[in-house]
One Martini backbone bead per residue (centre of mass of N, CA, C, O) as a GRO file, in nm:
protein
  319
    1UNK     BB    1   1.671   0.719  -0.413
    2UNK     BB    2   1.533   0.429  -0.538
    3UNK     BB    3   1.756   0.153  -0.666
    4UNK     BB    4   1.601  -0.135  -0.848
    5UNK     BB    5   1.786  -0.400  -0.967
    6UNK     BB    6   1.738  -0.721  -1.025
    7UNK     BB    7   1.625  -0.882  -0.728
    8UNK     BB    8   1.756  -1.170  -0.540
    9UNK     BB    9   1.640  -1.429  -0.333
   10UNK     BB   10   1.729  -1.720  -0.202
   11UNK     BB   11   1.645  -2.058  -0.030
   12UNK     BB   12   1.783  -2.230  -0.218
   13UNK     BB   13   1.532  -2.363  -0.413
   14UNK     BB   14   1.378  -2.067  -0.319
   15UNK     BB   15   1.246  -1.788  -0.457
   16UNK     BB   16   1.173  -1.487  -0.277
   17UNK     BB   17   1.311  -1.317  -0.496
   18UNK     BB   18   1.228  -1.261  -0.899
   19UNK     BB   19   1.353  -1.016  -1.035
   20UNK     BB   20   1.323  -0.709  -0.902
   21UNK     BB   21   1.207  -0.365  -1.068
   22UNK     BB   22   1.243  -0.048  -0.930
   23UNK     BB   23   1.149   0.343  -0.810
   24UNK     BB   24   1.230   0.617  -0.591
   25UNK     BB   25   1.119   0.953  -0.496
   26UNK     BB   26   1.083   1.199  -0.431
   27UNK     BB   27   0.747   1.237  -0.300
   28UNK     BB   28   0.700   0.963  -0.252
   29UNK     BB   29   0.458   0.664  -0.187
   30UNK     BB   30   0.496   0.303  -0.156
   31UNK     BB   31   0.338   0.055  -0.205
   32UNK     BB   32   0.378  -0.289  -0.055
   33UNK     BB   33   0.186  -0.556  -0.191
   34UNK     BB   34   0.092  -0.861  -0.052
   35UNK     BB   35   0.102  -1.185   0.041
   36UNK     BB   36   0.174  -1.408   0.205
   37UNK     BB   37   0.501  -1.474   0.090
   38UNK     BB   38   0.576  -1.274  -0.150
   39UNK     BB   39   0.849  -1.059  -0.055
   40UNK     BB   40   0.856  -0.805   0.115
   41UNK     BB   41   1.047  -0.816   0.363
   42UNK     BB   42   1.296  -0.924   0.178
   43UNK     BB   43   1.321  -0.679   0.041
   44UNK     BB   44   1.376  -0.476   0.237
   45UNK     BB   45   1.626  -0.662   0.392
   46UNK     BB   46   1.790  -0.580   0.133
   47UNK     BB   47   1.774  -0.299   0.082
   48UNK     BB   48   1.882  -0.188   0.398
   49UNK     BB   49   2.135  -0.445   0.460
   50UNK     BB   50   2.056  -0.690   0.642
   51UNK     BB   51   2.033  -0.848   0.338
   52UNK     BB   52   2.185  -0.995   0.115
   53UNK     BB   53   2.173  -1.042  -0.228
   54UNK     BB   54   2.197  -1.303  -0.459
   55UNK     BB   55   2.117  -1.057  -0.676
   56UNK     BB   56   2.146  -0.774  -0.781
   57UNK     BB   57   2.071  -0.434  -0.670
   58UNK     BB   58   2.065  -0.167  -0.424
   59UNK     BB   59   2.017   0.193  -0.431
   60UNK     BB   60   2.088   0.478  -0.180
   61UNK     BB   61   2.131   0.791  -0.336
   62UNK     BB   62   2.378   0.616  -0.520
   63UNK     BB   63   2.421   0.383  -0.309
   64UNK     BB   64   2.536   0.079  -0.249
   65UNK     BB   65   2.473  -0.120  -0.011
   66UNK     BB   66   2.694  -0.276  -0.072
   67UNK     BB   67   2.963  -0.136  -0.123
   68UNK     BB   68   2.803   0.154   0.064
   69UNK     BB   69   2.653   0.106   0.325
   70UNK     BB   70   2.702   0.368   0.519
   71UNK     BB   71   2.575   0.559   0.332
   72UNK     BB   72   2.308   0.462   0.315
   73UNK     BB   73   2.259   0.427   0.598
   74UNK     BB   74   2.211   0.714   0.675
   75UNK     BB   75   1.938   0.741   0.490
   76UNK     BB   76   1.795   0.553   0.667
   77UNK     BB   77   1.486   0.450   0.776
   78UNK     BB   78   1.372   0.179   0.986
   79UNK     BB   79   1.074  -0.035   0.999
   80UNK     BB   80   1.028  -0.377   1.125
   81UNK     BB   81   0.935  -0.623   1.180
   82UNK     BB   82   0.918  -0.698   1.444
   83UNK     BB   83   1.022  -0.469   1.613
   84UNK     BB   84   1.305  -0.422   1.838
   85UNK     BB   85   1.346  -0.332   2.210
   86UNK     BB   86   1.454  -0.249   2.510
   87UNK     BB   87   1.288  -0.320   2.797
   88UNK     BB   88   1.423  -0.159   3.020
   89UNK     BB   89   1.391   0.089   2.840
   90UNK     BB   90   1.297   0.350   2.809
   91UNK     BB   91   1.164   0.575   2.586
   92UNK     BB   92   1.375   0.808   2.664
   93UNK     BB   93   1.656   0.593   2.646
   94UNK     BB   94   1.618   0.473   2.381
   95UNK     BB   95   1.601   0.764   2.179
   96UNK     BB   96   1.880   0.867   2.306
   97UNK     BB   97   2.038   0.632   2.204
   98UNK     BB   98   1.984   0.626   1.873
   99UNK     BB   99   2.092   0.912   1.869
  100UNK     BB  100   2.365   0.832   1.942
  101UNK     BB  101   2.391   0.613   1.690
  102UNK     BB  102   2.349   0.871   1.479
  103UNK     BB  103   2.537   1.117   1.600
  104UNK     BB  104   2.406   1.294   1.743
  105UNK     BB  105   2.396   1.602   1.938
  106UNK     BB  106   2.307   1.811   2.218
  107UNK     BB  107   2.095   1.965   2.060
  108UNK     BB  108   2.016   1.789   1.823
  109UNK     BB  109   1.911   1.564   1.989
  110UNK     BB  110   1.692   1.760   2.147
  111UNK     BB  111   1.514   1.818   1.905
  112UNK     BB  112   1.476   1.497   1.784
  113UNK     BB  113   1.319   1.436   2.021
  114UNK     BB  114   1.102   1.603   2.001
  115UNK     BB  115   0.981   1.563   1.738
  116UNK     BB  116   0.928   1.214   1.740
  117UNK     BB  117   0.718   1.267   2.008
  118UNK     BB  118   0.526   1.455   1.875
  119UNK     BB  119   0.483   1.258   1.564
  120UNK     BB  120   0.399   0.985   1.790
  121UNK     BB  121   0.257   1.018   2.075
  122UNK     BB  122   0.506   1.008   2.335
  123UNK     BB  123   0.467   1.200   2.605
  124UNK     BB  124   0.289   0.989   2.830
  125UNK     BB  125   0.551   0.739   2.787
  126UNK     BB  126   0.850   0.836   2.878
  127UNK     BB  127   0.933   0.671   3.132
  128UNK     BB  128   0.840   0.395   3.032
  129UNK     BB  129   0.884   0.112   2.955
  130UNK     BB  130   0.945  -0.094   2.704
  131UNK     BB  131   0.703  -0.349   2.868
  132UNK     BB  132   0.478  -0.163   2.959
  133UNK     BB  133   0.350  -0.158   2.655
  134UNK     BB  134   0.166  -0.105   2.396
  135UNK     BB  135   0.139  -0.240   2.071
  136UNK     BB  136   0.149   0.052   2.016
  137UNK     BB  137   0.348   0.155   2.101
  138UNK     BB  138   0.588   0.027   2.048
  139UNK     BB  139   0.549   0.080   1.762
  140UNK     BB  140   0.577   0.412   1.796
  141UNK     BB  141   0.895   0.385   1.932
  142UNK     BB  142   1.008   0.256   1.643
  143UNK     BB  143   0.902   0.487   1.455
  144UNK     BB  144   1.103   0.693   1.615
  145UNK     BB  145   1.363   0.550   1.558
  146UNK     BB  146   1.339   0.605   1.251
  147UNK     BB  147   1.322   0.922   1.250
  148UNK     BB  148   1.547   1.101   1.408
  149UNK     BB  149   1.720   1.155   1.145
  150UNK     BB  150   1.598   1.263   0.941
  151UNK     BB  151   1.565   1.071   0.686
  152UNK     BB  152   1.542   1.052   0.296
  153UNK     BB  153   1.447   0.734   0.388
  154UNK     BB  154   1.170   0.529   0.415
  155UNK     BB  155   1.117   0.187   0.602
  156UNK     BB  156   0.869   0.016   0.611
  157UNK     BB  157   0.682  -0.237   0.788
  158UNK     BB  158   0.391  -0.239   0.905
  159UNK     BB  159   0.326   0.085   1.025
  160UNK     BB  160  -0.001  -0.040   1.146
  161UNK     BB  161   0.062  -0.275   1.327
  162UNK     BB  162  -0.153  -0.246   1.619
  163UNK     BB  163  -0.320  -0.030   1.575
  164UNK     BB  164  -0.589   0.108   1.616
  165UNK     BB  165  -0.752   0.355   1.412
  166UNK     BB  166  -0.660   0.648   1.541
  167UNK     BB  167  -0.352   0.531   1.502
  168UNK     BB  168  -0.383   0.484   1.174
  169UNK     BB  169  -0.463   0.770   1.083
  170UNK     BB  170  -0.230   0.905   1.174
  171UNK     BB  171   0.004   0.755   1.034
  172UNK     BB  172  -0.089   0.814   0.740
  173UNK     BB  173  -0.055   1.096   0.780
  174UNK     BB  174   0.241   1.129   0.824
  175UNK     BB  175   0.320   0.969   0.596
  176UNK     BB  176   0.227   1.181   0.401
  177UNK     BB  177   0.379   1.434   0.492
  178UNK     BB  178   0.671   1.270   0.468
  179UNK     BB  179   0.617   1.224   0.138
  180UNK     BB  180   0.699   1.509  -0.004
  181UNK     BB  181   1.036   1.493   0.119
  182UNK     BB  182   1.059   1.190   0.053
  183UNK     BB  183   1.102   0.821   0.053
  184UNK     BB  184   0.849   0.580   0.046
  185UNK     BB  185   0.849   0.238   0.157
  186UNK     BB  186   0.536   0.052   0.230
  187UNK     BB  187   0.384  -0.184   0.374
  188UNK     BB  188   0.088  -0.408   0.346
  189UNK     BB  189  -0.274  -0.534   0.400
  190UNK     BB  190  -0.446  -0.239   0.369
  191UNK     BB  191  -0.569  -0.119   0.100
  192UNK     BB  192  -0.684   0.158   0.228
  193UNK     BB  193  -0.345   0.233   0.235
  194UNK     BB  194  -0.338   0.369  -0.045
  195UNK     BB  195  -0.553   0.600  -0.067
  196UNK     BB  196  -0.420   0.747   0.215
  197UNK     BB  197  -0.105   0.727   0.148
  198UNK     BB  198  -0.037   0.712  -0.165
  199UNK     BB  199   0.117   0.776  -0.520
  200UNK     BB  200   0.189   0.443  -0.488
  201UNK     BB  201   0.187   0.082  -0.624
  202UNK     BB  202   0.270  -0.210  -0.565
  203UNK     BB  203   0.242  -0.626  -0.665
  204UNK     BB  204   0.357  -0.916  -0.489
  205UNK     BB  205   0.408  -1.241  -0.631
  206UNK     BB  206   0.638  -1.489  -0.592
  207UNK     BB  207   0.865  -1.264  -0.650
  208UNK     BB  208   0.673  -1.094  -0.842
  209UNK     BB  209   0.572  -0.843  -1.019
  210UNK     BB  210   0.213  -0.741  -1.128
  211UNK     BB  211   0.208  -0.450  -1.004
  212UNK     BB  212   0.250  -0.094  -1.112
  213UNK     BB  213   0.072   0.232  -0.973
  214UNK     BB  214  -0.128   0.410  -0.951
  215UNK     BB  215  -0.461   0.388  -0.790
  216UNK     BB  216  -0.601   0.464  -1.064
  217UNK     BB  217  -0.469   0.233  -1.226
  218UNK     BB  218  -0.570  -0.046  -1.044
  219UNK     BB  219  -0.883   0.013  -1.070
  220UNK     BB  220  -0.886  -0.014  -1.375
  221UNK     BB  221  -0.856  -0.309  -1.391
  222UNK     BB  222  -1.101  -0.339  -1.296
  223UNK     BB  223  -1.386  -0.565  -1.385
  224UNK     BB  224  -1.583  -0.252  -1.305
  225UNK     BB  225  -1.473  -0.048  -1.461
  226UNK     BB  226  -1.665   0.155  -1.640
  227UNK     BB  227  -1.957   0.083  -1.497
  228UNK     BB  228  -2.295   0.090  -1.464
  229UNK     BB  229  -2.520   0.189  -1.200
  230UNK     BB  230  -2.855   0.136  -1.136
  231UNK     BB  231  -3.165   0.287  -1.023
  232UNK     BB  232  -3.506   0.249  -1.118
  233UNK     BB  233  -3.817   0.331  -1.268
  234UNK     BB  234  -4.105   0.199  -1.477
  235UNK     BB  235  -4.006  -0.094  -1.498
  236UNK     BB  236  -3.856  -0.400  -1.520
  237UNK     BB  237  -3.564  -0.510  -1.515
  238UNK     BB  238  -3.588  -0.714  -1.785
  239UNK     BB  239  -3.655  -0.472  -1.962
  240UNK     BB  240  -3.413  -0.265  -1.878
  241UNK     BB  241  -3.196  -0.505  -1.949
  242UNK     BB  242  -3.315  -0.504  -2.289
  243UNK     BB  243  -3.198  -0.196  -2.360
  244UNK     BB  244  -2.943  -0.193  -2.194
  245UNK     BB  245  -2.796  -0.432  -2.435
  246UNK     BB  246  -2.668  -0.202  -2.644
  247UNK     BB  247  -2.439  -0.120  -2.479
  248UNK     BB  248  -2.409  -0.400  -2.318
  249UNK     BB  249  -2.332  -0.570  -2.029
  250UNK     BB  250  -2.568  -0.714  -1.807
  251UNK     BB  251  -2.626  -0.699  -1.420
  252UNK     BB  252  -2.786  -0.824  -1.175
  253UNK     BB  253  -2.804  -0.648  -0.821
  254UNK     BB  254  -3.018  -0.602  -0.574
  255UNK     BB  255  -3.195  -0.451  -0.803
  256UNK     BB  256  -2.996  -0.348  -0.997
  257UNK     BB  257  -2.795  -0.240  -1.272
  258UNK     BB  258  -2.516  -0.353  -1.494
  259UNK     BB  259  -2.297  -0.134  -1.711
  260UNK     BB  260  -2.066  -0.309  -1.941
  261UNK     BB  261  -1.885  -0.185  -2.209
  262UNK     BB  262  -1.898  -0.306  -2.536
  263UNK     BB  263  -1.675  -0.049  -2.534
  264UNK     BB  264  -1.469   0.171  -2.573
  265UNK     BB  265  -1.485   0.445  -2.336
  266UNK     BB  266  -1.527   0.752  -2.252
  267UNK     BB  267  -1.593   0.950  -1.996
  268UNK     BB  268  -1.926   0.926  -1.910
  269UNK     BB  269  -2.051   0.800  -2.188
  270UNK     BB  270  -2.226   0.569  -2.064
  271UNK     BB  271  -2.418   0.744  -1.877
  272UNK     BB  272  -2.530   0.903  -2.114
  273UNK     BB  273  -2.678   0.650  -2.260
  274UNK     BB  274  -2.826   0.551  -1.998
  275UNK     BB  275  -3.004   0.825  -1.955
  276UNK     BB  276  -3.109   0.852  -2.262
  277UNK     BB  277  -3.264   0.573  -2.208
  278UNK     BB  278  -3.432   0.668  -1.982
  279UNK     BB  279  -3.580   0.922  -2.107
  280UNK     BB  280  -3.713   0.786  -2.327
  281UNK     BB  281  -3.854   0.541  -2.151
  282UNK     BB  282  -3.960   0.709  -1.856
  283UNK     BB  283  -3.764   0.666  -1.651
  284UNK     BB  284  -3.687   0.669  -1.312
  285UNK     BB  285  -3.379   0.760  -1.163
  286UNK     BB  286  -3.246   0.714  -0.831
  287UNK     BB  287  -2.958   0.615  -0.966
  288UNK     BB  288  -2.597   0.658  -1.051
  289UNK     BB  289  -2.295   0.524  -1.150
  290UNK     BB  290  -1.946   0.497  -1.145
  291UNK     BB  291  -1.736   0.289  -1.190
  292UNK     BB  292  -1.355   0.253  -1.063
  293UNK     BB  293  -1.351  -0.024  -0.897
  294UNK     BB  294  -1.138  -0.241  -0.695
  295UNK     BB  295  -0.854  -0.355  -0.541
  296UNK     BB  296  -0.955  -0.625  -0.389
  297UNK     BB  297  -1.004  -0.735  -0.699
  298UNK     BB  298  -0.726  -0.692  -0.833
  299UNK     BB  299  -0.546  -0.829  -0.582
  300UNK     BB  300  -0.689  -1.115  -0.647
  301UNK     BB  301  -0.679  -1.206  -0.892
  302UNK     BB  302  -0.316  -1.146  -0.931
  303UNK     BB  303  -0.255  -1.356  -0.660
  304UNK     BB  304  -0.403  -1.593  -0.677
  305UNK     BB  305  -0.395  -1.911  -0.769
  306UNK     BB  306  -0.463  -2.113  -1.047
  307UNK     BB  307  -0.625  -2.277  -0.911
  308UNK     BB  308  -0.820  -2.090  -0.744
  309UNK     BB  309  -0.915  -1.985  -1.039
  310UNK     BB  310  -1.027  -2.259  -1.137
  311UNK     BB  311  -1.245  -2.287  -0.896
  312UNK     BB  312  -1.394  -1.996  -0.960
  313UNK     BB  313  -1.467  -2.040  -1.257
  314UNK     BB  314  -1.613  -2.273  -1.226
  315UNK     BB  315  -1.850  -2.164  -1.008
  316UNK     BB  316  -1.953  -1.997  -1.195
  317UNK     BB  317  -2.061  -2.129  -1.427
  318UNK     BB  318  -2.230  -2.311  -1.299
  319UNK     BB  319  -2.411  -2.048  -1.141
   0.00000   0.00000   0.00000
């Protein structure tokens, strides 16, 4: 349904968005992750034809955004960063105005509107100026005027942000909901909504992709997948951890021990390893588990500038 290939956008000598190429289909959720300017916002306002690109295509459901935006952006629900709404008009006069600029009428008209209001929990500011709400209501009205038309395409941009946690948790299920049968890519600075609502994710960096898979294909680049984490009794950590370095690299933190692989291994299999070396030495077990990984530590390493990665290691190495 979305199909970018090498997308540019210049602005003068910097270019924001550099030759990045990627695809979503019906049923997918892709999160779109990056540091602020890393080029989110400017890559989503090409895809829907608000922004030209420098060169490059985006085309939605077969038409190409440039050549044919008509038919492309009839297929798109967009929720723009600080989406703009008239303060004057009501929310109920707002999205009955969206829904006749979408073409709906009459009976169609009207149950478009009840389905958004109910999918967005709009039923008791209807009558509210969109001036006098707050700004978790607005944008819940802003994200239901993207959604009216059930367009086939939703690109979302920060659609969680201004909202409390239980508004965030509603529409992260939404957006899960909305994604079985849409295509949607939505922005996020919020790692925690990969796990909760993606299906995939990218991380765009200084205007190109560094990583894109799905949730546990990112945090196994984790340089903890796949490491053992154990707290134990019956001899000193030093003791244990002098066992226990035959399997790999030991690192003590806060009482446990912590085994990262020192080769290739099968899942499981380190911890084996270590329950194995647990029960021969007679140490009593307290705890144990496999490292998945972290999202957060996968996503500083591949985005943080050169120097401060050469002054993080530079830092740890003193240390």
């Amino acid at each position: 349904m979305i199909k970018i290939e090498n997308l540019v956008k210049s602005f003068g000598a910097k270019r924001a968005v550099d030759g990045i190429s990627f695809s979503v289909e019906k049923g997918e959720v892709l999160g779109f992750l990056g540091p602020n300017g890393a080029g989110k916002s400017t890559t989503m306002r090409m895809i829907t034809g608000f922004m030209p690109p420098t060169s490059g295509t985006a085309a939605i459901g077969g038409h190409d955004i440039g050549e044919s935006p008509l038919e492309a952006k009839r297929l798109i629900g967009y929720l723009p960063e600080n989406a703009a709404a008239y303060p004057d008009m009501t929310v109920r006069g707002f999205l009955d105005f969206v829904a006749e600029l979408r073409g709906l009428d009459g009976e169609a008209r009207g149950k478009a509107l009840r389905r958004v209001i109910d999918l967005c929990f709009l039923d008791t500011v209807l009558e509210q100026t969109i001036e006098t709400l707050s700004k978790g209501y607005r944008h819940r009205t802003c994200l239901a005027q993207a959604l009216i038309h059930d367009p086939e395409v939703l690109i979302l941009d920060e659609p969680t942000d201004g909202l409390d946690p239980n508004q965030k948790h509603e529409v992260r299920n939404l957006i899960r909901e909305l994604g079985r049968t849409k295509a949607i890519i939505f922005s996020t600075h919020i790692l925690e909504e990969v796990d909760a609502a993606c299906t995939r994710a990218i991380i765009i960096d200084r205007g190109r992709i560094v990583a894109n898979g799905r949730p546990a294909e990112l945090r196994a680049m984790s340089d903890i997948a796949g490491a053992v984490t154990l707290r134990a009794q019956g001899a000193s950590l030093q003791a244990m951890a002098g066992k226990l370095a035959a399997l790999g690299r030991v690192e003590e933190s806060e009482g446990a021990l912590r085994v990262f692989p020192g080769q290739k291994r099968a899942a499981g299999e380190l911890a084996r390893a270590v329950v194995e070396i647990a029960i021969r030495e007679g140490w009593q077990l307290e705890a144990l588990r496999t490292e998945e990984g972290h999202l957060d530590e996968v996503f500083r390493r591949i985005t943080l500038p050169d120097t401060t990665k050469r002054a993080a290691a530079g830092a740890e190495a003193r240390s």
